[in-house]
C-alpha positions as CSV (number, residue, x, y, z in Angstrom):
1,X,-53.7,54.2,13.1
2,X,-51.5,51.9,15.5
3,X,-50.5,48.9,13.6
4,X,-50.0,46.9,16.5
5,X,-53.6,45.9,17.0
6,X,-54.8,46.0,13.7
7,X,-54.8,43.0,11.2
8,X,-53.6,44.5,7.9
9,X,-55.0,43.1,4.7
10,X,-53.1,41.1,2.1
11,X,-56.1,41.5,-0.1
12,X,-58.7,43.7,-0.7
13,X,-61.4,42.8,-3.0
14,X,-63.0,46.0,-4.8
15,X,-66.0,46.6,-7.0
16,X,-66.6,49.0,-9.9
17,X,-69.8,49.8,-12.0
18,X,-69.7,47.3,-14.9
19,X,-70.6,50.6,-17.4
20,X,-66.6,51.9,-17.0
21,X,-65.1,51.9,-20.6
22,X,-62.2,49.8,-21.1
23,X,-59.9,53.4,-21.5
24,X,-61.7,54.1,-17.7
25,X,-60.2,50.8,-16.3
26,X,-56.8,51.7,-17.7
27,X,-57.3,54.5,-15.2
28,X,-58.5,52.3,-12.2
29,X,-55.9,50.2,-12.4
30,X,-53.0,52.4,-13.2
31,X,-49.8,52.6,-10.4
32,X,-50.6,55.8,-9.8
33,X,-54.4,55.8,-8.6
34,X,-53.9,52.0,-6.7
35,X,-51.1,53.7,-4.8
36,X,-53.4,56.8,-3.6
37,X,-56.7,53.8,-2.8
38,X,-54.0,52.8,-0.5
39,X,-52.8,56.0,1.0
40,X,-56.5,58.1,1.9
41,X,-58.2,54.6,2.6
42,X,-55.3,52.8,5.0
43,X,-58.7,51.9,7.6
44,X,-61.5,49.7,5.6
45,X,-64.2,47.3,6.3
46,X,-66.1,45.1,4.1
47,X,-68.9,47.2,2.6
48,X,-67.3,50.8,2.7
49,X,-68.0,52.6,-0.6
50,X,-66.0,55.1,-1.9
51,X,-66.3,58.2,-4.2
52,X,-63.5,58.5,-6.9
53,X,-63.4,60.2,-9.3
54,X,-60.9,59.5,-12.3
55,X,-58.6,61.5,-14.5
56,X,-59.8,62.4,-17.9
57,X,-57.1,64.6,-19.3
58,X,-57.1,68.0,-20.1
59,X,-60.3,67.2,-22.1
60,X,-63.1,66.6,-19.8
61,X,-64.8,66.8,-16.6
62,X,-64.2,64.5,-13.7
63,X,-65.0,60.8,-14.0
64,X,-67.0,60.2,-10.6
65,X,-67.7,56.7,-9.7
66,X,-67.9,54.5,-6.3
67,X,-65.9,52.5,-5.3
68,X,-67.1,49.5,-2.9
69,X,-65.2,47.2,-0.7
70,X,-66.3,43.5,-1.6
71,X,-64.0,41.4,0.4
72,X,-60.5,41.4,2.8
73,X,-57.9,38.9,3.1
74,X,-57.9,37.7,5.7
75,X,-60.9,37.9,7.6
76,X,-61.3,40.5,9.4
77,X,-58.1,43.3,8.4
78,X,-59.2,46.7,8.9
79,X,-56.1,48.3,7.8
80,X,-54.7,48.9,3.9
81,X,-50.6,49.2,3.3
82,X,-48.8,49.8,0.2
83,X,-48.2,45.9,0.4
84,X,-52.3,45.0,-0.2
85,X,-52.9,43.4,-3.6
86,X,-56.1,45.1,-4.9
87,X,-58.5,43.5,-7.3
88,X,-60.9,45.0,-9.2
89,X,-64.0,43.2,-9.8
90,X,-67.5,44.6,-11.7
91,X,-70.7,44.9,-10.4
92,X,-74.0,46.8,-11.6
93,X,-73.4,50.3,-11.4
94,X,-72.9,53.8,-13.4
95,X,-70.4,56.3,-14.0
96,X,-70.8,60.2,-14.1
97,X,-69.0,62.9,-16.1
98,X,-69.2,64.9,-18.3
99,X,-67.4,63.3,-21.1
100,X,-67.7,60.4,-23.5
101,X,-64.7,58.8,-21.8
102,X,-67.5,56.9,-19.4
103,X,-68.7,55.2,-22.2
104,X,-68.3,52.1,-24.0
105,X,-68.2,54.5,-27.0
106,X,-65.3,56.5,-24.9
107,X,-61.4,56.2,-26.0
108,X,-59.4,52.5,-26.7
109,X,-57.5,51.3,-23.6
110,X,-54.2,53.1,-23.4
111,X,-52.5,50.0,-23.1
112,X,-54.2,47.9,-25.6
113,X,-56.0,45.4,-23.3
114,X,-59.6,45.7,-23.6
115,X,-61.9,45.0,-21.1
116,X,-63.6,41.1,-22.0
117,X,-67.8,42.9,-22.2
C-alpha cells in the first residue's frame, strides 16, 4: 500500500451484532484485537464486512462474528494505521460459537463495565 496517495483515516467507525455479551465486548475492544483490526485490514472502505472471530479461552470454540465498516474520518480514507481511533457501535446482528460466552447469559465483563442493554 503506498501511503503517498492514499488518505489515511483518523476514524473508523465499526459495527457489531447487538447480541455480543458484555464479557464478548471486553474482547472487541481489548489492545490486543484493535491493534490486529488495524494490521490485516490497513485498506478499507465504507461497507467492508469482516469475519472475526474472538478468543474464548481455553474453554470454548471460536466466537465468529462480522465485523462491518460504518463510517471513515474523513471522507473518503482508504487506508487504516496504528494511529486510527476505532469505535465500536451496535447494530442488528448475531454471534456464532460454540459456547455460552455469546450470550447475554455468557461470563461478567472482565473489566467490570457492562455493556448499557
Amino acid at each position: 500500500m503506498s501511503t503517498e496517495s492514499t488518505l489515511v483515516a483518523t476514524q473508523a467507525v465499526v459495527s457489531f451484532p447487538d447480541e455480543l455479551s458484555a464479557w464478548g465486548y471486553d474482547q472487541l475492544t481489548a489492545d490486543r484485537f484493535v491493534n490486529y483490526l488495524r494490521r490485516v485490514h490497513d485498506e478499507v472502505t465504507v461497507g467492508d464486512e469482516w469475519e472475526e472471530f474472538l478468543d474464548v479461552g481455553c474453554c470454548g470454540d471460536s466466537l465468529t462474528l462480522t465485523l462491518r465498516v460504518e463510517d471513515l474520518e474523513p471522507t473518503g480514507a482508504t487506508a487504516l494505521t496504528s494511529e486510527t481511533e476505532l469505535e465500536f457501535v451496535e447494530r442488528e446482528g448475531s454471534v456464532n460459537g460454540g459456547w455460552c460466552v455469546q450470550s447475554k447469559d455468557g461470563p461478567a465483563s472482565s473489566t467490570g463495565e457492562q455493556r448499557k442493554q
